[in-house]
C-alpha positions as CSV (number, residue, x, y, z in Angstrom):
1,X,50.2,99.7,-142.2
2,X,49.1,102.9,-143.3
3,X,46.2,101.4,-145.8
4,X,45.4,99.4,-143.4
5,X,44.8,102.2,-140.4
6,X,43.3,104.1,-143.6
7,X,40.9,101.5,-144.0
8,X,39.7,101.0,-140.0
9,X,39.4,104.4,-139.3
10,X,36.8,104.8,-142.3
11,X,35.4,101.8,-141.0
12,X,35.0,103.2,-137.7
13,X,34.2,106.4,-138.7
14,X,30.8,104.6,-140.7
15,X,29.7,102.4,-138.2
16,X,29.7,105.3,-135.5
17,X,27.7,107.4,-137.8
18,X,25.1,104.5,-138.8
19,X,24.9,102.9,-134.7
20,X,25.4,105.7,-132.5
21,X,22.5,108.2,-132.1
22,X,22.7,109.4,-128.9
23,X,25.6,111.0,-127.3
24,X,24.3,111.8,-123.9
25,X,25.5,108.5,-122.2
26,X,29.1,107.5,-121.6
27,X,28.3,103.6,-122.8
28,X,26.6,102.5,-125.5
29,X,23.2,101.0,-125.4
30,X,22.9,97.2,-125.9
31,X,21.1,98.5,-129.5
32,X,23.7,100.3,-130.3
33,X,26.4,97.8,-129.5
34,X,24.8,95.4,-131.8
35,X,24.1,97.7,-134.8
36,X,28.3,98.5,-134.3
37,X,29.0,94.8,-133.9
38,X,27.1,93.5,-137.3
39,X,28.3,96.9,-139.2
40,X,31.8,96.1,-138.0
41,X,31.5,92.5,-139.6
42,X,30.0,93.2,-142.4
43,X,32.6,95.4,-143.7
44,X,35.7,93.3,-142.3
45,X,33.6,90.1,-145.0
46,X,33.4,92.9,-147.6
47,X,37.1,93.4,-146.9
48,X,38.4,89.9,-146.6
49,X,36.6,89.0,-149.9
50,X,37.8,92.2,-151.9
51,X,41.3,91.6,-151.0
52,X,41.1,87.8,-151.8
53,X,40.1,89.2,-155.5
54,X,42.9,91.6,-155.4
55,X,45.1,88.8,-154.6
56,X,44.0,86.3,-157.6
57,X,44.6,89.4,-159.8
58,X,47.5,90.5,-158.9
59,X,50.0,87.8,-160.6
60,X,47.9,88.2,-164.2
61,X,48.2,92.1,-163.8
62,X,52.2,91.8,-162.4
63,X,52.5,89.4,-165.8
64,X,50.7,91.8,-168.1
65,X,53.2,94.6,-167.2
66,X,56.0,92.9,-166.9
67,X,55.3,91.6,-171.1
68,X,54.3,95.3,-171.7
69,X,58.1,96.4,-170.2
70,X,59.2,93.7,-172.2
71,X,57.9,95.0,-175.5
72,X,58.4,98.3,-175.3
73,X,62.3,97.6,-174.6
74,X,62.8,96.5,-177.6
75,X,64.8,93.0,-178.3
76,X,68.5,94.7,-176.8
77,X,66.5,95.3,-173.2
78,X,66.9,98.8,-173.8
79,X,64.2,101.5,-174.5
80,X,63.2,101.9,-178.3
């Protein structure tokens, strides 16, 4: 939950900066409404297809450690 607050308010935080040039008016303008709706999708695709890497990788990485443990333990299971 926290990584993923993390990650929306920096999201937030960018498109705001990028979209929203004028403060003087309590709504936003329809230009500006669009600029945060595209900036807002194009980081949630960026997201969605970073964490559906991190995902494939995770099993080979979790496999890779867990041979490393196994190595370094030495053939009783205990440290060497």
């Amino acid at each position: 939950l926290r990584d993923f607050l993390l990650v929306y308010n920096r999201m937030t935080e960018l498109c705001f900066r990028h979209c929203v040039c004028n403060l003087n008016y309590r709504l936003l303008t329809g230009r500006e409404e669009s600029c945060l709706d595209s900036c807002a999708a194009r980081l949630v695709r960026a997201n969605h297809r970073l964490m559906g890497s991190y995902v494939g990788l995770v099993p080979a990485l979790l496999q890779r450690r867990a041979a490393e443990h196994g190595a370094l333990a030495g053939p009783s299971g205990l440290p060497a």
